[in-house]
C-alpha positions as a Markdown table, in Angstrom:
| # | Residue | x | y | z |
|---|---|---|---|---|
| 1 | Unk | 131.1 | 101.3 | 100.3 |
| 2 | Unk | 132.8 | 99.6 | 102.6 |
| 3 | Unk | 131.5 | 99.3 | 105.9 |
| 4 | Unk | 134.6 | 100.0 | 107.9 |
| 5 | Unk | 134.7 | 103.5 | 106.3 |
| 6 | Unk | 131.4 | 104.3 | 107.2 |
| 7 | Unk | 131.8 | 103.6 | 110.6 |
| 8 | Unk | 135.0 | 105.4 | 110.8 |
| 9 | Unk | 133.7 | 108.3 | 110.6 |
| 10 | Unk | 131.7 | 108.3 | 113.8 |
| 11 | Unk | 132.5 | 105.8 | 116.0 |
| 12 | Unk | 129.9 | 107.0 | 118.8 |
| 13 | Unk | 127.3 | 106.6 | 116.5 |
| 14 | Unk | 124.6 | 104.2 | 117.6 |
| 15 | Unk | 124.5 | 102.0 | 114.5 |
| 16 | Unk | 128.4 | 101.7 | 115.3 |
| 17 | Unk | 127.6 | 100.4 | 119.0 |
| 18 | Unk | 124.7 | 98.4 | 118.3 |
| 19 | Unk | 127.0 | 96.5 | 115.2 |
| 20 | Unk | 129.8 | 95.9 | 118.0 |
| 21 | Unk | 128.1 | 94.4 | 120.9 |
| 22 | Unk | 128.7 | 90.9 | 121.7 |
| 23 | Unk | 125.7 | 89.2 | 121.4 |
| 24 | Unk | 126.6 | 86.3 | 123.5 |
| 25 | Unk | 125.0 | 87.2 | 126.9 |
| 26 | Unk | 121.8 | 87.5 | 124.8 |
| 27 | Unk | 118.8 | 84.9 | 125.2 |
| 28 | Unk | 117.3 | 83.3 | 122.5 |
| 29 | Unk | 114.4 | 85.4 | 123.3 |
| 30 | Unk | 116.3 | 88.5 | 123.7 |
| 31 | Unk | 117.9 | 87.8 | 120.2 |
| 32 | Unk | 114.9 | 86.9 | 118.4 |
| 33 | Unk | 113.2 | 90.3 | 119.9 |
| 34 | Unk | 116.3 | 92.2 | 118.9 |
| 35 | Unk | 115.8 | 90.6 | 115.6 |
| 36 | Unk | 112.4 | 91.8 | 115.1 |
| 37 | Unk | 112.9 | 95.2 | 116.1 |
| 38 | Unk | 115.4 | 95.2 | 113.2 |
| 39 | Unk | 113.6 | 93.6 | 110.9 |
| 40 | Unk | 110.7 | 96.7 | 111.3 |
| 41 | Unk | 113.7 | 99.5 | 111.4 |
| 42 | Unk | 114.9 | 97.5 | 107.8 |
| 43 | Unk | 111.0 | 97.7 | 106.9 |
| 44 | Unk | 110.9 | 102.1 | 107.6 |
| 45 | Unk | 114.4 | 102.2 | 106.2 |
| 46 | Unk | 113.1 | 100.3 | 102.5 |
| 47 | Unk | 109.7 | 102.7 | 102.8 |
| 48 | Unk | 111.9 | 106.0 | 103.2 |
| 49 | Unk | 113.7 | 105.1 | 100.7 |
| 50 | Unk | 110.9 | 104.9 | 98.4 |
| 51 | Unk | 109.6 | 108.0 | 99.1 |
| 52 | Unk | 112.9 | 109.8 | 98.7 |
| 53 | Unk | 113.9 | 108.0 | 95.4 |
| 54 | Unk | 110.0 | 109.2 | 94.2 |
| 55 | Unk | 110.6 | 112.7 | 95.2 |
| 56 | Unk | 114.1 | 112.4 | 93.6 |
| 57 | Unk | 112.4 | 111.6 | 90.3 |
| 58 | Unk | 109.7 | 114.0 | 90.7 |
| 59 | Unk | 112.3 | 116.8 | 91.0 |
| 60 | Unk | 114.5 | 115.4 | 87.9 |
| 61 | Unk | 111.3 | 115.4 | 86.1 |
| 62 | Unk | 110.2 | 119.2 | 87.2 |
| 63 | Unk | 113.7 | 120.3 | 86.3 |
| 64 | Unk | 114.0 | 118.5 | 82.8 |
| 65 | Unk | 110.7 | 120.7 | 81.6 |
């Protein structure tokens, strides 16, 4: 998917913003804070997906009987 098309379809969504903002008044500090924060959103983003590709199975599996 491109990401272009995603984004096209809301534009006010925060993800959008947050992709679009220069970062050049940004600190080194303020970057590598920024950083971190989404580092842990990537790290709640990889665990949800987990769980939902689990459940996904689990259902297949239920269904399939």
């Amino acid at each position: 998917m491109d990401l272009d098309d995603l984004f096209a379809k809301n534009p006010t969504d925060p993800l959008v913003l947050l992709t679009r903002q220069d970062l050049d008044p940004f600190s080194v500090e303020e970057l590598e804070a920024r950083q971190a924060i989404l580092e842990s959103e990537i790290a709640r983003i990889q665990e949800k997906l987990k769980s939902a590709v689990h459940v996904r199975a689990s259902a297949d599996a239920l269904f399939r009987k």
